[in-house]
N, C-alpha and C positions, 0 to 999 in steps of 0.2 A: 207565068209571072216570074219574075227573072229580077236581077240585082249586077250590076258591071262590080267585078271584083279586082285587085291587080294580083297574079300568082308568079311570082317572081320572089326578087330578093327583101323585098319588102312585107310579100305575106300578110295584108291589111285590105280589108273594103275599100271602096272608094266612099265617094260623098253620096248619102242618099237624097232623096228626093224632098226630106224632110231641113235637110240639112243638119242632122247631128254623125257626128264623127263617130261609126264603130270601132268597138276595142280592138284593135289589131292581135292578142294574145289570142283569146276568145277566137276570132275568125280563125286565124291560124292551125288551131284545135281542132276546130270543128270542121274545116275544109282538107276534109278525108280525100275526096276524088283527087287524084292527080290531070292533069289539061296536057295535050299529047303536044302543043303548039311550045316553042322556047321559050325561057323562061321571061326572057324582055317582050312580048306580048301580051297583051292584053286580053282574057277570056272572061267569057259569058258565068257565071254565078247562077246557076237553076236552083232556088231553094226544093221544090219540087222532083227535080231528082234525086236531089242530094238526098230528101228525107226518105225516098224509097230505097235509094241502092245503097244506105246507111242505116239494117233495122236498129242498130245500138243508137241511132243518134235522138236526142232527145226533139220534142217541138220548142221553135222559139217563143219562149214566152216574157222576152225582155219590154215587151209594152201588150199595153192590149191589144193593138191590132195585129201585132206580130202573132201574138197566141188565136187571134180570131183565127185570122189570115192561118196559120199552120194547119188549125184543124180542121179547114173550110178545102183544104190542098188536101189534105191527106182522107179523111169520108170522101172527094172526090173518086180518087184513086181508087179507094178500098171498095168503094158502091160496083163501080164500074167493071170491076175483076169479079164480084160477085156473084154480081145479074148473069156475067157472061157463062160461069161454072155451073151456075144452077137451070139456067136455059140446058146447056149442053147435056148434064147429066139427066136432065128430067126428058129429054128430047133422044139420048141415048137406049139402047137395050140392055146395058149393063147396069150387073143389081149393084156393083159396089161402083166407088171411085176411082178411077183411074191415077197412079203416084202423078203424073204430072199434074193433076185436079188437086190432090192433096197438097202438092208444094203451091199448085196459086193460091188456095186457101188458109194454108199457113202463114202466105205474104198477108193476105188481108185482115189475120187474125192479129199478125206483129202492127200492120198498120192501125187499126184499132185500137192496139194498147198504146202505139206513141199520141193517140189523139187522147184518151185518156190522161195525160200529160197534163190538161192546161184544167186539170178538175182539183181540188182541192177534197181527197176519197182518207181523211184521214182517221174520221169517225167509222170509218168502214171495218170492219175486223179480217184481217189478215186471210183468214180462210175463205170468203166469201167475198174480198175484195178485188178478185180478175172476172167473174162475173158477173158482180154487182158496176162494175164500169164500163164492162160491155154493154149494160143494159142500158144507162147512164149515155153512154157516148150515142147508142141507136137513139134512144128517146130524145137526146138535143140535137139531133139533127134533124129528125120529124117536127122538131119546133121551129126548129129556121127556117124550114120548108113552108113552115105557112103562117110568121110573120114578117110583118114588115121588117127589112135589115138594113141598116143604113150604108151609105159607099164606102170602101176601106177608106179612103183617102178623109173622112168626118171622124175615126175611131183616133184617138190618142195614140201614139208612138208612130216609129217607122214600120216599112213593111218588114215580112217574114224572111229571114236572113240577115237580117242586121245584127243580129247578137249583140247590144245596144250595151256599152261598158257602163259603170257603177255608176258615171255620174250624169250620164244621161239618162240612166234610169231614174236616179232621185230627182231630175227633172220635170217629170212625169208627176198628173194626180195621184194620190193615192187610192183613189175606186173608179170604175168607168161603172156605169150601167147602160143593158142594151134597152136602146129606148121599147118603150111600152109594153116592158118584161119586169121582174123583178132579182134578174140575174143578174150576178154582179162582179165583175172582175175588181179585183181587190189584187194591192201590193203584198205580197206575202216573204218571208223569209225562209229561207231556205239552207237548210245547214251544208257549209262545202261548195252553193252555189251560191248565192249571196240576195239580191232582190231579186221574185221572180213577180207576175200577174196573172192567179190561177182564178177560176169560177171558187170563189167561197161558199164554204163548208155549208152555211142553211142555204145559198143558192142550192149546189147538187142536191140536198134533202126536200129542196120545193119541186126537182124537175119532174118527179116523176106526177104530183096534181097538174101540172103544167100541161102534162102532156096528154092525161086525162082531159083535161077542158079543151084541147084544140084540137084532138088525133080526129074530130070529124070534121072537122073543117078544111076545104079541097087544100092539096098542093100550091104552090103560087110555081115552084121548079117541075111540074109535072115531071116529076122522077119515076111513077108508077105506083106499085104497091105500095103499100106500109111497112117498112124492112123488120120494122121492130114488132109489129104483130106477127109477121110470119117466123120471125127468129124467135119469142116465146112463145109461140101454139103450135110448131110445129116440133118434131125428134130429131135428133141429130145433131150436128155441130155445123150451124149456119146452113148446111143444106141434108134437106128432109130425105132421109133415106127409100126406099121404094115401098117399104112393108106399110110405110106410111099409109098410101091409095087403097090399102083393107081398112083401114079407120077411115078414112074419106069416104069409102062405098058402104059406109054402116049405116046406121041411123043419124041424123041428121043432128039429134042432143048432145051425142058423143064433143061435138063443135062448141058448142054451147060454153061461155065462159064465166066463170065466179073467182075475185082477188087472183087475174092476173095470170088462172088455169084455168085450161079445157076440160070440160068433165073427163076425157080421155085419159088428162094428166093425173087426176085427183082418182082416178081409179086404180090407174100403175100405182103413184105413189103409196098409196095404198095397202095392195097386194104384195110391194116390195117392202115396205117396215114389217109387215109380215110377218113376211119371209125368212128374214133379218133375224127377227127375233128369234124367231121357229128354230133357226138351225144351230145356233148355241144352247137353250134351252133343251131341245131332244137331243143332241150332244151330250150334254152333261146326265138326265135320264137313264140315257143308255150305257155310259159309263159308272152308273151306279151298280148296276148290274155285273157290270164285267167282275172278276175275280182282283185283289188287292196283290198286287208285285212282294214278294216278300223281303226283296230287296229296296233299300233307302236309296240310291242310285235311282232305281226303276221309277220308284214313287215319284220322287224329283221330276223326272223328268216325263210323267204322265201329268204333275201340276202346268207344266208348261202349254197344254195342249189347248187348255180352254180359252186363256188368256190371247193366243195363236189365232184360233177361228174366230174370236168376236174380233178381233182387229181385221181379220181377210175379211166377213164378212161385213163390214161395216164400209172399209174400202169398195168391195166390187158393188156395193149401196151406195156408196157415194159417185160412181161412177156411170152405175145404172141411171142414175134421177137425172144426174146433170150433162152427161155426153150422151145420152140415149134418149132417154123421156123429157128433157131439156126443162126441168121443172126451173123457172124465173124467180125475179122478187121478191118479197119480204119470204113467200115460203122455204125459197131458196136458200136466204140468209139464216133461217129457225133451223134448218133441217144441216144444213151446213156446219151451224155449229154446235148443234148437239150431235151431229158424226164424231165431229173431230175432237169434240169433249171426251166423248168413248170413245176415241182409240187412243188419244193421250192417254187417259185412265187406265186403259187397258195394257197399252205400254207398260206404265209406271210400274203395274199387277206383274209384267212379265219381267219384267228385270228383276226383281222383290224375287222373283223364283229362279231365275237364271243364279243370282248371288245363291240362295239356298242351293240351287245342283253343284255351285260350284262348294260347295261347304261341307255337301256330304259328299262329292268325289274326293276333298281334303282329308276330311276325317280318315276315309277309308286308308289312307297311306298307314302303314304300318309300322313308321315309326311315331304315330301318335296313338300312345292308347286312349281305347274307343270309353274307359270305363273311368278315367282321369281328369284332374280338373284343365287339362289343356284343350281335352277336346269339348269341354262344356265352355271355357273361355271361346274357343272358335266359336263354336257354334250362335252364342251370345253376341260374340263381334264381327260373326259374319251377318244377323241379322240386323243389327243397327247397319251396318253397310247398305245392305239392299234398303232396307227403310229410307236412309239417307241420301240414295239411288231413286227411288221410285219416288221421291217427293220432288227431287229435282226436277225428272223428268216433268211430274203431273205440272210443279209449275212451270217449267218451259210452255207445256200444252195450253196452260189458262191463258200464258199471253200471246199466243196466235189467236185464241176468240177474242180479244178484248181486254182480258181481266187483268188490272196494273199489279201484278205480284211484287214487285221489285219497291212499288210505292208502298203494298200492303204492308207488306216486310218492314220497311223505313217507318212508316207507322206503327209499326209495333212498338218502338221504342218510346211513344209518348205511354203505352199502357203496360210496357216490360216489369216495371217492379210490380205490376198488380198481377200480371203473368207468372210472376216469378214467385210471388206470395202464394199464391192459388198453388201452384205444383210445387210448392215445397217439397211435400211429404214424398212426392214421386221422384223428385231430383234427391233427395236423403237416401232414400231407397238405391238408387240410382249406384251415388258415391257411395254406399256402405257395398254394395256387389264390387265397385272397382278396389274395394279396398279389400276384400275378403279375396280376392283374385291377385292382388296385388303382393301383399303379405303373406298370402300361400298359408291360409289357416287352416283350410278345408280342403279336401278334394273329394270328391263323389266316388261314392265306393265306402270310406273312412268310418268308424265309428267312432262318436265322441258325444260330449256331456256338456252339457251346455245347464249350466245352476238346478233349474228342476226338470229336466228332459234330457233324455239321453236316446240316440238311434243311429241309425245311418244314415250319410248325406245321399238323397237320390239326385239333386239336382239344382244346382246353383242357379239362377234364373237371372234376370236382369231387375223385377221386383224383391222377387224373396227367393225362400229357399227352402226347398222340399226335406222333410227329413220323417224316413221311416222308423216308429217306434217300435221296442222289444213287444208289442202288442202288434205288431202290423198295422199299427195305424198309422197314414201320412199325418206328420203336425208341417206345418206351411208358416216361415217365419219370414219376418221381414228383414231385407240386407240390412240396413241399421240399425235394428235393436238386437239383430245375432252378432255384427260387427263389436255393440257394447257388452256384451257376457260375456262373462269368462269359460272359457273353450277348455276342456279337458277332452284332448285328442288320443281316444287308445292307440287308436294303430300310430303312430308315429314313434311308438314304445320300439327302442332296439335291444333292450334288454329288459326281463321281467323277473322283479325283485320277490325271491322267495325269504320271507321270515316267519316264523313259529316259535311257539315254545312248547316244550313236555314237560309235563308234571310227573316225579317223579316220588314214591311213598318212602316215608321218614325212616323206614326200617332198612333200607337200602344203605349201603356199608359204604365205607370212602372208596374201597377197592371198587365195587362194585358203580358208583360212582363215577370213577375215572377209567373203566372199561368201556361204559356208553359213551363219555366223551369222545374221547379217544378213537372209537369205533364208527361215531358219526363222523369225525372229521377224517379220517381215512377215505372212508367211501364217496364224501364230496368232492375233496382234492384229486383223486381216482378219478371221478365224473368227467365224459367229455364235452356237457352242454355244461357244467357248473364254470361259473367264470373264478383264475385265481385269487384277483382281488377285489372288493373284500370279500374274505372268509372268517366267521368266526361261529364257537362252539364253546360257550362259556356257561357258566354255571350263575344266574344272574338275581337271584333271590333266597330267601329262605321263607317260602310261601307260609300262609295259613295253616294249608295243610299237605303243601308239597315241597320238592324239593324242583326249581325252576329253572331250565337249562334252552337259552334261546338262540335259536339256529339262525344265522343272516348270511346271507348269498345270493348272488345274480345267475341267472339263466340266461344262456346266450340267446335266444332267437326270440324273433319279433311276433312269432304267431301263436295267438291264446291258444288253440289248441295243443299245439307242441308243446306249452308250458304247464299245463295241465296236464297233460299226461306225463311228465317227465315229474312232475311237482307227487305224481301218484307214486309213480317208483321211489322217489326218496324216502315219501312218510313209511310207505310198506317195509321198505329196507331199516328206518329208522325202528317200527315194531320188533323186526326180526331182531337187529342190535340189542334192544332192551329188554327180550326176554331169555334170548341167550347170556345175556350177563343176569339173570339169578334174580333179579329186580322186575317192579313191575308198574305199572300207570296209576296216579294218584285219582281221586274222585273226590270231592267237594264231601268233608266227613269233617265232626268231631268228637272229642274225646269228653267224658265228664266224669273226674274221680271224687267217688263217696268216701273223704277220710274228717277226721279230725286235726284243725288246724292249731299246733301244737308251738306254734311261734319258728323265731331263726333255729336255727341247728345249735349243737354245744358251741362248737367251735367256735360260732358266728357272735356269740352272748359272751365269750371272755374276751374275744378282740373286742367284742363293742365296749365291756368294761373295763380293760385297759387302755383304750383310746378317747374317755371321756374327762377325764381330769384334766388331762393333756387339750383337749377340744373346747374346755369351758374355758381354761388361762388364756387361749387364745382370742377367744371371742371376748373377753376380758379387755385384752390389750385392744385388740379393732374398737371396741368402744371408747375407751379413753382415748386413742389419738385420734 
């Protein structure tokens, strides 16, 4: 079937047979072959070859009969090559395929998907939708075969090869149905191609009862076999491999079919989810077993390993069922995409680990120390990363099955503040960790005091925060409520303030007195851990029952041990000072004297009676004025 074209300067169809003018751009595009004749002659337009020796080129589906017409050309073609490969190879001695056999099979596998073309597969799920239209495309061909079809020249639009511009498409009905079917080409939209007229969405979901109620009703095109039965009951990719003829020489049930499989299929299938299973599961078993890497590196990267073989295995499963055991149909589409569920999933698992090797190959760098809050910040924000990694993936992989993430997401936002109300406490949590990282109040390793708990930080976390008490016991606190107390951080101390006082006994002499002063602040000033300012050695009370002399000064280093022990040499030095000056350390004492209280002294009783006549005139005058 053929079309007069002009390939010249003009580059446009002629007039078809219908009489609507194709789009000249449109033809132009699509009329790939070059014509070996000049360019002012006029050549022949073969849709039919074109669509072969063009696998990129689409079917035309600018009216219905154009989309009939394409795919009624192209199942020719593809039939044709098929019968003759699988005649050959079954009639051969050779167990495999011959490459030139695989390259014709390949033409007729590309042919297939362009006939798939005029089907509307959009309910179909990504992963299972090149063999769910293979199925599709065989089983409506078995249906044209044995009904009544009416003349191209009765179906609406031009023939095949007209690529028919925008306005003679809106010309056209908007549905054809094929008489005494309930298949329906329908005007559909198409994004970037503009009107096409594809079989609608419950058409393709009705072809497969369709094909059920007619597949035993004879041929009216005595084409032979049933293509579509022997392409889902038999192994292989469109043609049955030889190991086949040991299943065929079995028992005769082996044949036998229930939803669409041979009991032969329903038995592999089978023994391979199995299998499947078996060999991650005793994987993991036996790696229980094995000894623990003592290296963080090593671990790492023994997590990687499981996450590894459920995805191989899940692949060479998926490749088993459907290019080997050729499992079809609905089971095809279940099993398809719970594969591809697990191995998205699995993905998602492995990257999640991948970020973690990459986190402790970071740590390991030497200029992070391993016991500081930088490498507990990585570690934290390497982990949100993979999180943030592996959820992407998972949902990249929900939308090859089906599942609209992108919409879930979008919907989230009608239930966000309820989302948001609900994790408060975790997103609190969340920000008081960003802020105690932030503000550098803690580092792990640190001892500090926190209102009624004091220990070391083991481990800043992304909820809370670990902290070892002077009891060894972990307390586990939350970023937000350690972000609101008050932090008394010891180590952060770069100098530790030594002050005391001695008690010194009353009978101790001024000299004596300003010998221990004297004597302590020599040997501090001396000191090479004592800082020069401040220093002071004063005499700062006249106690109860001592005489009170208090020491203030700083100690240069930051480690309580160092200052403890430095703070020992002072007090000891300070002993030795005060008994070498002749004096000694006061003790909490009193005195109680047994006399008779005999009034003021002499002396005390004339000044009072010469200072009282003089005291009363006074008090005389304050009253009258």
């Amino acid at each position: 079937m053929s079309i007069a074209v002009w390939a010249g300067g003009a580059d446009s169809f002629a007039q078809t047979a219908t009489g609507v003018k194709p789009d000249p751009d449109l033809a132009a595009m699509r009329a790939i072959r070059k014509v070996s004749e000049p360019a002012v002659n006029r050549a022949a337009f073969d849709i039919k070859t074109y669509l072969r020796e063009n696998p990129l080129a689409p079917p035309d589906t600018s009216s219905p009969r154009a989309a009939l017409e394409s795919y009624l050309m192209l199942m020719e073609e593809a039939e044709t090559i098929w019968r003759n490969v699988r005649s050959e190879f079954q009639e051969s001695s050779n167990r495999f395929l011959t490459p030139e056999q695989e390259h014709r099979l390949a033409f007729v596998r590309a042919m297939f998907d362009k006939a798939a073309g005029i089907f509307d597969l959009s309910d179909i799920p990504d992963t299972a939708r090149k063999s769910a239209s293979l199925e599709t495309v065989l089983q409506f061909q078995e249906i044209l075969d044995r009904i009544y079809l009416p003349a191209l020249e009765d179906v609406p639009g031009a023939p095949a090869g007209s690529f028919l511009n925008s306005k003679a498409i809106g010309e056209l009905p908007e549905r054809w149905k094929l008489p005494g079917t309930d298949i329906v080409f329908e005007r559909t939209e198409m994004p970037g191609n503009g009107s096409r007229f594809l079989i609608t969405k419950s058409s393709v979901d009705g072809i497969p009862e369709d094909y059920e109620l007619i597949k035993s009703f004879p041929s009216r095109q005595d084409r032979g076999d049933d293509l579509y039965a022997y392409y889902i009951y038999t192994p292989g990719n469109l043609v049955a491999p030889k190991w086949y003829n040991l299943i065929r020489s079995g028992p005769e049930w082996l044949g036998n079919q229930v939803l669409s499989q041979a009991y032969w299929q329903w038995i592999a299938l089978v023994l391979l989810s199995a299998l499947t299973l078996a060999v991650p599961v005793l994987y993991h078993r036996w790696s229980r077993w094995r000894p623990v890497p003592l290296s963080d590196t090593r671990r790492k990267l023994r997590g990687l390993q499981i996450p590894s073989i459920v995805i191989l295995s899940v692949l060479a499963y998926r490749y088993l069922i459907e290019e080997q055991i050729n499992i079809t149909g609905e089971v095809m589409i279940a099993t398809g995409t719970i594969s591809t569920a697990i191995v998205w999933t699995a993905t998602g698992w492995l990257a999640y680990r991948i970020v973690e090797l990459i986190s402790a190959w970071v740590i390991k760098n030497p200029s992070v120390p391993t016991r500081s809050l930088d490498s507990s910040l990585l570690v934290t924000a390497f982990r949100l990363v993979g999180v943030a990694v592996a959820v992407l993936v998972i949902g990249y992989g929900a939308t090859q099955i089906g599942i609209p993430v992108y919409g879930v997401i979008a919907g989230l936002g009608v239930g966000g503040l309820a989302v948001a109300l609900a994790a408060q406490p975790t997103l609190e949590n969340l920000i008081g960790g960003i802020i105690l990282y932030a503000d550098r109040m803690v580092r792990v390793g640190e001892f500090c005091e926190f209102d009624d708990l004091s220990g070391t930080i083991e481990a800043i976390g992304i909820r809370s925060t670990r902290i070892r008490a002077l009891d060894r016991t972990v307390i586990t606190v939350a970023n937000a409520d350690l972000a609101k107390r008050k932090i008394i951080n010891y180590s952060r101390r770069d100098q530790f303030h030594l002050k005391h006082r001695i008690n010194l006994r009353y009978e101790t002499s001024e000299a004596q007195l300003n010998q221990v002063i004297d004597g302590i602040r020599s040997f501090l000033e001396t000191h090479e851990l004592v800082a020069e300012e401040p220093l002071r050695v004063r005499l700062m009370e006249l106690g109860a029952f001592s005489l009170d002399i208090e020491i203030y000064a700083y100690i240069q280093t930051s480690a309580r041990d160092t200052f403890l022990e430095v703070q020992q040499d002072i007090l000891m030095k300070i002993m030795e000072i005060v008994h070498d000056s002749g004096t000694d350390f006061a003790f909490p004492s009193s005195t109680t004297y047994l006399a008779q209280d005999s009034g003021l002294p002499a002396v005390g009783r004339e000044w009072r009676e010469e200072r009282k006549p003089a005291d009363l005139a006074s008090d005389s005058e304050r009253k009258a004025g």
